[in-house]
Each structure stands twice: as C-alpha cells, then as structure tokens.
Steps between C-alpha positions, in 0.01 A plus 500: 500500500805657624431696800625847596735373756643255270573725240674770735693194672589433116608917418670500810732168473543581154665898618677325741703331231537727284658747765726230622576440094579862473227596252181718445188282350143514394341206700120383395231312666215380298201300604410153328340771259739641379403806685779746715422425857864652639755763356829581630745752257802482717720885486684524239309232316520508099155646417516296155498197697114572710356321182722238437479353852157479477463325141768249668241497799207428207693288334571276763124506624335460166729224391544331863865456478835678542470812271845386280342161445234649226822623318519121379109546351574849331840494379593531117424071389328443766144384526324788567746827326375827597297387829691760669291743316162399641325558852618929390893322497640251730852526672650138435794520665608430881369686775108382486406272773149341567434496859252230658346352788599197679288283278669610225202756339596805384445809632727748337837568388761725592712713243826686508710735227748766525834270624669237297295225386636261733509756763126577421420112499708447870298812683142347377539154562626660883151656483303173384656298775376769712174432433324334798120338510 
C-alpha cells in the first residue's frame, strides 16, 4: 500500500508542476484500493474537475495502466464499448497514473483534472515519479 508520505510526496510534486505550468488542478491519491488516501484542490481549481481526477486516479488503479490506455477497450468498435460506464464511470483519458513499488506491485495511482489534458497528464506523471519506496 501506498503510504502517507508517499502520497503527500506525490500531491506535492504534482502542485509543484502545475504552479510552474501556470495552472490550478485537482490532484488524487488512491490506494491499491481504489480508495482516496491524499487530496489536494489547488486555489482557483475548477470544482467540476474534484471528480474527474479521481475516476482518472480509479481508472488507472482498477485497470493497472495509464488511465488513456482503457480508451482503446471502451471506445465506439472497440472490444469492450461502454466500459467507461462501469466501476460508477471511468475517466479514459490521460491524466491517470498507477503508482508502484520498486518491484513493480501496485500500490495506487495518482489522478489529475482541471488543466489541459496534456497539461493534466505532464503534472501527474511529475507526481508518480515522485513517488519514493
């Protein structure tokens, strides 16, 4: 499991970014779980955007990848049309990061919404790779 120093090194890299980035975000720390172990609603943050960082958060915990990457399991042809709709709705687009421990195990996932998607995906993966055993 994540610990509670892990997941505030992981809110605070993540800030860090997204201050030097210019923008206000919603940054999410779940557990291997799927459950919220850190919070951070930066000022000025969107308030529509609390959820959606953490279903990119469960997203990327429940499915063990990159949130975006279920996009190519849900979208219209695909194998699996609709997923997006199960687990009370998925977020399957970038910004969804499983986090894990040296050995590769996971133990939680970090999530981010209220920038640009590609702004969103830069300031969690800066708060994955902050992540430390």
């Amino acid at each position: 499991m994540i610990t509670a120093d892990q997941a505030h090194d992981v809110i605070t890299a993540a800030r860090s970014t997204a201050t030097e980035l210019g923008v206000t975000v919603n940054i999410a720390v779940l557990d291997s779980g799927g459950h919220l172990k850190a919070f951070c609603r930066m000022d000025g943050a969107v308030l529509g955007s609390i959820d959606v960082a953490m279903r990119k958060a469960r997203t990327a915990v429940l499915f063990g990848c990159e949130s975006e990457t279920v996009w190519e399991y849900c979208r219209p042809g695909a194998a699996a049309p609709a997923l997006e709709l199960s687990n009370d709705g998925l977020a399957p687009y970038a910004g969804g990061i499983p986090l894990r421990a040296p050995g590769g195990t996971l133990i939680g996932a970090v999530g981010v919404s209220g920038a640009a998607i590609a702004q969103d995906l830069e300031i969690a993966r800066a708060g994955a790779a902050a992540c430390r055993p």
